[in-house]
C-alpha positions, -999 to +999 in steps of 0.1 A: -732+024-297-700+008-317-687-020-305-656-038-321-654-073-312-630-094-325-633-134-335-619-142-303-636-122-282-670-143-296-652-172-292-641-166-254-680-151-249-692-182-266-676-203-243-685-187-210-719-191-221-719-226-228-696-232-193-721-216-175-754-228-192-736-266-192-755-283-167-790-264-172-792-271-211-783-310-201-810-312-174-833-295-196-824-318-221-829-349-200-862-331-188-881-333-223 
């Protein structure tokens, strides 16, 4: 399986990722 991603296509994934995983990294942050 090929798969051509383009700079901005990690950069738009990248950022989904972090909107969605926002608020659990900062509780788990505040957590430990």
């Amino acid at each position: 399986l090929v798969i051509d991603v383009t700079l901005a296509d990690i950069e738009e994934i990248g950022n989904t990722i972090t909107h969605k995983f926002n608020l659990p990294l900062r509780i788990t942050h505040h957590r430990f």
